[in-house]
N, C-alpha and C positions, 0 to 999 in steps of 0.2 A: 481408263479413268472411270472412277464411281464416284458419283455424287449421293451424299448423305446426311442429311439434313443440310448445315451450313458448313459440312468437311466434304473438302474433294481430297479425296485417294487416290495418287497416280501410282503404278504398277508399273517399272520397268519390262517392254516386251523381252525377250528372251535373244533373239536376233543383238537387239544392242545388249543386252547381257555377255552376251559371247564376244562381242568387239570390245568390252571394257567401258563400258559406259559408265559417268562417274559413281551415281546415283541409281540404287536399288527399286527404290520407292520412295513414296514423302505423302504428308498431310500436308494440306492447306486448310485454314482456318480465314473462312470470309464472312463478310455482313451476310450476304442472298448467294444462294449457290441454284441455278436451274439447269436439271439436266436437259431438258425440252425447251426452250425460251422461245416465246413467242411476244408479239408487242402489245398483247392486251396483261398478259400479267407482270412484263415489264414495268406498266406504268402504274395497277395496281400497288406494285411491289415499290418503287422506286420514286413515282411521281405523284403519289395520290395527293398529299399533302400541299404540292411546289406551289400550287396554282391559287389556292389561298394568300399563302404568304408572299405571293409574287406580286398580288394587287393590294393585300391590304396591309401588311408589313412592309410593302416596298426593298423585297430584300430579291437578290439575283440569285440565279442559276448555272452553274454549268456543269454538263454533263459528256467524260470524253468516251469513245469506244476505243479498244484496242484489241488488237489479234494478229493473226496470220493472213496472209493472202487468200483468200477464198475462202476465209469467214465470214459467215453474215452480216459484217458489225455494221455495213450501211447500210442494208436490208432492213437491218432490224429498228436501227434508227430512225431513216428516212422514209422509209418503206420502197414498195416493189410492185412488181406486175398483181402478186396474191394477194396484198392488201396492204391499207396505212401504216409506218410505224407509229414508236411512241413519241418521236418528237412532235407528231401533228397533233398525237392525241393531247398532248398537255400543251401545244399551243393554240388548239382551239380550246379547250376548258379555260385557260388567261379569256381570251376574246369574248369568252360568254361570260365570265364573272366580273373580266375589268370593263363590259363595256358602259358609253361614256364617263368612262375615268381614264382618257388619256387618246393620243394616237399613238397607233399600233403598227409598225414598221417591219415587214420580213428581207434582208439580207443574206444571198448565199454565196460565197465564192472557195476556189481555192488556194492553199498556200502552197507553194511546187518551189521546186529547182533556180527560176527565173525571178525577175522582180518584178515580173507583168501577174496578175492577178484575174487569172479566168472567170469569167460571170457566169455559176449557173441558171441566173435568172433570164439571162440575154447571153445564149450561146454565141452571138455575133459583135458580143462588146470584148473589146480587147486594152482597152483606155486601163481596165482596173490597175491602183498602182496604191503604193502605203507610202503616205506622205507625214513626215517627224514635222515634230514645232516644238523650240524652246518653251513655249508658254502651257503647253501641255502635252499628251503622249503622241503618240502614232495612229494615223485613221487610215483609215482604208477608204481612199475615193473613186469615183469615176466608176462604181458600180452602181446598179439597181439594189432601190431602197420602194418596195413597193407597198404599199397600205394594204392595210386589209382587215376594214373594219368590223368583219362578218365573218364568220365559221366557214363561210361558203367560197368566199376571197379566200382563204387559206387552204382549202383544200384545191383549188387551181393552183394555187402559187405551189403545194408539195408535188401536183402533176408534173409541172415543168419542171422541178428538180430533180425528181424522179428519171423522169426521159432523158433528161440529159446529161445525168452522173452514169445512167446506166450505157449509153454509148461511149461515153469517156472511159470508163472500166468494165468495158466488155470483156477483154481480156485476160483478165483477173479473176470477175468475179464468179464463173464456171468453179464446181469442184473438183472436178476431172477433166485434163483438158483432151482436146480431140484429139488429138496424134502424140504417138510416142515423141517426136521428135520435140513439141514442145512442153511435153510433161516432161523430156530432161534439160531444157531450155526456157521455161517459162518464162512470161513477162514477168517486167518488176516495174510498178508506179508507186513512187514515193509519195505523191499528194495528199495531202491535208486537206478535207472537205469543213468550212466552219458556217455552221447554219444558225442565227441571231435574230430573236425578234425583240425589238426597241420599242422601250414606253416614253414618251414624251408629253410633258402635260401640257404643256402651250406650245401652238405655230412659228413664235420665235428660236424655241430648244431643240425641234427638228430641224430646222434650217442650218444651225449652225453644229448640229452635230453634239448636244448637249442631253442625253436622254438620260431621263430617270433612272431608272433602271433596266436594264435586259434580264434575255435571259438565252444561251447558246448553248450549241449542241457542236462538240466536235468530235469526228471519225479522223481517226491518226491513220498515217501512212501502214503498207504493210512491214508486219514487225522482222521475217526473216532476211538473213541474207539474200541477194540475186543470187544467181549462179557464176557469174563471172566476177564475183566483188572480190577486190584483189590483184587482178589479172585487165578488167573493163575497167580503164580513166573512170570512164560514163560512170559505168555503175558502182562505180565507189564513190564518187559524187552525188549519189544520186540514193547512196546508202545512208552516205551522212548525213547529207540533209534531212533524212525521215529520220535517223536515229537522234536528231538535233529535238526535231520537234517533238519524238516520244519524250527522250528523258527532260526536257522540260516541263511536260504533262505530270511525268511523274515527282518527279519533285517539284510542282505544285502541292500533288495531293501529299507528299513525304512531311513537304514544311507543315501544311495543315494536320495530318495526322500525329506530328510529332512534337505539335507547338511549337514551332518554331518564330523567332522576331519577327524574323524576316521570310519573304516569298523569293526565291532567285528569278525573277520574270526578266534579267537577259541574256537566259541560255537560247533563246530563238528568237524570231518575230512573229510564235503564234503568242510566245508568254508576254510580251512586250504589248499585242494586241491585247491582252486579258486586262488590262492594268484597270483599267473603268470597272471590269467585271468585279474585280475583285477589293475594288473602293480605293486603290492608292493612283487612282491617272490624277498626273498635278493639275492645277488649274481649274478643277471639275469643282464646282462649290455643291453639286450632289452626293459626294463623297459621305460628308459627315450626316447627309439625312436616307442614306441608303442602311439596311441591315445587313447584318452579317450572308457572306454568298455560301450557299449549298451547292455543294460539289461531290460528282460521284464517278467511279472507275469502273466501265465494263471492260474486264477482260474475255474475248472470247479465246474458245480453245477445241479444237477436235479432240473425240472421245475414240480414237483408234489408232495403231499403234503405227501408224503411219508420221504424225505429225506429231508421235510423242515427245522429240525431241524440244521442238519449237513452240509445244503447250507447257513443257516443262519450265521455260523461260518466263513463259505469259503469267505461271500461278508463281514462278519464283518473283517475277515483280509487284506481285499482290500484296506478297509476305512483305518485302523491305521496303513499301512504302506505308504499307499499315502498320508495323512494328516500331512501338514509340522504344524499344529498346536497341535498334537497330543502329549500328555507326555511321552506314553513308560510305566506309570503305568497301571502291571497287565501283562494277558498273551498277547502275539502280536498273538497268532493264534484261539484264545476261548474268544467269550463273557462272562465277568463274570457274570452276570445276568443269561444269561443260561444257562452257564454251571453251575453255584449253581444250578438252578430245576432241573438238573436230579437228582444229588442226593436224593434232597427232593422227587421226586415220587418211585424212590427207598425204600426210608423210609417210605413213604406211602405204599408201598406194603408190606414193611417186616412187620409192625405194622399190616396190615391183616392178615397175614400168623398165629399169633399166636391164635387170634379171630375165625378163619377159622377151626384152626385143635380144636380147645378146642369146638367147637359148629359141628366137626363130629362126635370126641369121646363121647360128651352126648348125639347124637342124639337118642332119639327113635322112631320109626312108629307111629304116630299116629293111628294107628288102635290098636297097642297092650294095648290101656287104653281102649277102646272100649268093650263093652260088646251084641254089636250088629254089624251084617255083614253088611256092608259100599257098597253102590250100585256106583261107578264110580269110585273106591281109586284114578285114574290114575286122575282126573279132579279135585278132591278135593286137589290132593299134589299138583297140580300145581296153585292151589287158594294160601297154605299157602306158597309156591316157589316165588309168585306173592305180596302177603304181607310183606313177607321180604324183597325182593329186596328195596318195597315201600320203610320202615320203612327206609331202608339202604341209598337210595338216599333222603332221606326228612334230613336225619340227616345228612348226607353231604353236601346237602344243606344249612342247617341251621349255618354248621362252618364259612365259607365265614362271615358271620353276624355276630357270636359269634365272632369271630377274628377282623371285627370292632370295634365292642364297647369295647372288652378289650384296642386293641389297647388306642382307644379314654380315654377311662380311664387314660391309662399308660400315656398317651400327656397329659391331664388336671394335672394328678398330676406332671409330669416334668415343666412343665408349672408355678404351684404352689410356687414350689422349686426354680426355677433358678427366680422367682418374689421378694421371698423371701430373698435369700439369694444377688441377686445384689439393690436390694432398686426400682426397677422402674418394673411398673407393664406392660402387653404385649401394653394395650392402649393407655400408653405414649410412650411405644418405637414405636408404629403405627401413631401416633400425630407427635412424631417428626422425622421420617422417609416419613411423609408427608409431616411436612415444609422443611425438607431437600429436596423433591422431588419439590415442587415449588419454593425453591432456586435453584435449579441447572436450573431451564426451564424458569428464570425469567435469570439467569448468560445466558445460551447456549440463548435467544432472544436476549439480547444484546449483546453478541459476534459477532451475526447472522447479527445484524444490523451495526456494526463497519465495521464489514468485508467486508459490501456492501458500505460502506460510502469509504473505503480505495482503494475497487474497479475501484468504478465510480470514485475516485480524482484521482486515477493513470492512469485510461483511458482518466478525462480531459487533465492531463499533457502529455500522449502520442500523443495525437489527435493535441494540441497544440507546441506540440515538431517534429513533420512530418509536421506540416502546417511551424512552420519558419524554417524549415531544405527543404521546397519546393522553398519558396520565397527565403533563400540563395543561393540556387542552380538557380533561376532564376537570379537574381542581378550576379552570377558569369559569369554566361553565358551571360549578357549583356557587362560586363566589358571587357569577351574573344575578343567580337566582336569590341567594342571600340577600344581598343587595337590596336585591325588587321586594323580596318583602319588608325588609327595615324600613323602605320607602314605603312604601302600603301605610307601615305600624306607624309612622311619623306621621303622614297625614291623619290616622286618624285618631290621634292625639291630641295635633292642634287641634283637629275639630272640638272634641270634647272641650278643650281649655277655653277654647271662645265660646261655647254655652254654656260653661261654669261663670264664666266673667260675668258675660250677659244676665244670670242668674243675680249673681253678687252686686250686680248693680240697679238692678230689678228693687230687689231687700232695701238697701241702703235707702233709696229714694222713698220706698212706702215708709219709713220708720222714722224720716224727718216729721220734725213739726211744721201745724199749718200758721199761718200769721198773714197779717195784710186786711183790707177787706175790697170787696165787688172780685169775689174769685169764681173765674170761670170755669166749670168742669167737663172736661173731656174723654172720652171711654176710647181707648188704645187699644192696640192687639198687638200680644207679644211676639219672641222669636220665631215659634213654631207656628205662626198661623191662630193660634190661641185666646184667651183672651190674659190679660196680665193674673187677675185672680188667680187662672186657674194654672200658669204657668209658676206659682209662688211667690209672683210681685202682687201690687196693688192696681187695680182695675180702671185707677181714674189719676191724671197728673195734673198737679196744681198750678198752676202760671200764674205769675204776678200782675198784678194791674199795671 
């Protein structure tokens, strides 16, 4: 595999090439692709944001791992001997951003086989158990629910989960195991690890199991087959049930990625447990004041051509749960393609087995037909060891071929058949799936060309509809100005007409006669500040006694 930017490139190794492996090669197209992961740029990459909105949006998280056996997906999670994952790192950033805004609750246990429920917080609790209720969903009790109000509580609280996952999956988590014998026998642990820290804002809603919101981290079982799945009751029991709780996992993220109504949360009782997470647990009146939950998919995968098989699964369930174009038919976490070949090289090997043991039991020495002592026995068996083999890979060779031309047979005569029996032979159905194909590209050129005709006449009419909508807006703006000055010219018109008046009544008054007697005279000043005289009235008004 090559990772490249956000494409990983898988490359068929050449070994499965030779055995008929479905798939050549493929692209995967993901959000983050790291070829190197480590848990500082995980939570960069992944979590930088969570921890905001986890206290101050009140909206949850969950985040699953998924891989192979002896991938690092709890290492990287949970951390290890080398250092913290990024689960502690983003649940101590909550602790330091939410604190006093709530109590803060760490929960670890696991989901397995059984209906008893492991404590990794208290390796010696064995009570854990998931308890249903009509009035609301499924809790997990009888484990440790431990506080941890400080950065510093949480990093004991990841100690102890650390120590004690990694004795639980010691087995496993090696990448090469010690001995031949169980590198072709390895363990297989199905378990579900689910790690949960609970915000609670009052002492009554942790008592009773009512938290605000969380925010969890789950490590899926391993994704391969056992070795005996099929063959081991156990470990086909023991198959399902991990494969119960991946593809739950993944059709979580399928419904989320594909908008779906609905969430299917009763393909297990890890999705069942999610329900609060994901705002529909009944009962829960937090529901409507939580935000929407962020949810993210680590697939891990080995980059050697060892595990090519079982990486090729991990990035094919990347595709069909992120592909909002995808059907849903078939398995969401196995390519059908190949997971048919395993069986088939299976079947190939059983069908030797019987070849094998029927050609030791006739074996005889070629020396004992010999009637003469054989000078090198050891170089001569290894001529007729060295013929066979030949014989063995020429005729193996030659099925690949042989399996063509049957095929090609079996097509010619279906072929025949469905000629037959619909009345039209494949060259007319090719003839007129050819004029059908120069009708469609003779329709799609003219459509091509309408489209550009409707184009450009809507852009004449735009171009034309801005130019007289410019020139309006000029002619309104002249008319503004118009206006202003007609208004200017009016008032000072009336002005004038009221000191012509004034004028006129000025005249009229001096050009009365006087009459009366004891008249008192009084000296006035005209409109302008003036005196009347000099404005061309009369300087003095008569009042009557």
């Amino acid at each position: 595999m090559r990772v490249d930017g956000n494409t990983v490139q898988l490359n068929c190794p050449q070994p499965l090439r030779d055995a008929g492996f479905a798939v050549a090669g493929a692209l995967f197209d993901v959000d983050v692709a790291l070829d190197v992961p480590d848990a500082s740029t995980l939570f960069r990459k992944l979590c930088a944001t969570a921890a905001p909105n986890f206290t101050q949006e009140c909206q949850n998280m969950v985040a699953f791992s998924y891989g192979v056996r002896s991938s690092p997906k709890r290492q990287l999670m949970y951390g290890s001997a080398a250092g913290e994952g990024y689960a502690a790192r983003v649940i101590t950033e909550f602790i330091r951003l939410g604190a006093k805004k709530g109590i803060f609750a760490l929960s670890c246990r696991f989901i397995g086989p059984t209906e008893h429920r492991a404590d990794l917080l208290d390796a010696d609790n064995e009570l854990g158990v998931i308890v249903g209720s009509v009035k609301e969903g499924p809790r997990v009790r009888m484990v440790a629910r431990i506080r941890v109000p400080l950065a510093g509580d949480v990093r004991a609280v990841m100690d102890t989960i650390v120590k004690d996952y990694e004795k639980y999956f010691s087995s496993v988590l090696c990448e090469k195991q010690p001995t031949p014998e169980l590198e072709a026998m390895p363990s297989y642990l199905p378990d579900t690890v689910v790690l949960q820290l609970y915000r609670d804002v009052v002492e009554a809603e942790s008592a009773y199991y009512m938290d605000a919101n969380s925010l969890t981290f789950v490590a899926l079982g391993d994704a391969e087959r056992p070795a005996l799945c099929g063959i081991d009751a156990a470990a086909q029991l023991h198959y399902e049930g991990a494969q119960r709780a991946v593809v739950s996992a993944a059709g979580i993220v399928s419904s989320i990625c594909r908008r779906r109504l609905r969430i299917p949360f009763g393909n297990s009782e890890l999705s069942q447990l999610l329900r609060r997470a994901y705002n529909t647990e009944k009962g829960n009146r937090n529901n409507s004041l939580t935000g929407s939950t962020e949810t993210a998919l680590l697939a891990h995968a080995f980059l050697d051509a060892v595990w090519a098989e079982e990486s090729f699964h991990c990035l094919s369930t990347t595709r069909r749960v992120g592909n909002i174009l995808s059907t849903g038919i078939g398995s969401t976490t196995r390519d059908l393609a190949v997971d048919k070949w395993r069986p088939d090289q299976g079947i190939m090997e059983l069908r030797d087995e019987p070849m094998i043991a029927r050609t030791v039991y006739d074996y005889r020495h070629f020396g004992y037909e010999s009637n003469r002592p054989i000078s090198g026995i050891k170089e001569e068996g290894m001529k007729r060891v060295n013929a066979i083999e030949s014989s063995r890979e020429e005729t193996r060779e030659r099925q690949p071929s042989v399996f063509c031309e049957r095929a090609k047979h079996e097509a010619e005569k279906m072929t025949k058949e469905l000629e037959r029996r619909d009345g039209a032979t494949l060259d007319e159905i090719e003839r007129t799936l050819e004029a059908k194909k120069r009708e469609s590209s003779a329709l799609q050129a003219d459509r091509e060309t309408r489209n550009w005709e409707y184009e450009h006449t809507v852009e004449k009419i735009r171009t034309r509809k801005q130019t007289e909508e410019s020139a309006s807006e000029r002619l309104r703006q002249a008319m503004q100005q118009l206006e202003q000055e007609l208004s200017l010219r009016q008032s000072a018109i009336e002005t004038r007409e009221q000191q012509l008046e004034m004028v006129q009544l000025d005249g009229a008054r001096s050009e009365r006669p006087s009459c009366g007697s004891g008249i008192l005279l009084r000296r006035c000043e005209g409109p302008s500040g003036r005196s009347g005289a000099a404005s061309g009235g009369s300087g003095f008004i008569r009042l009557r006694k």
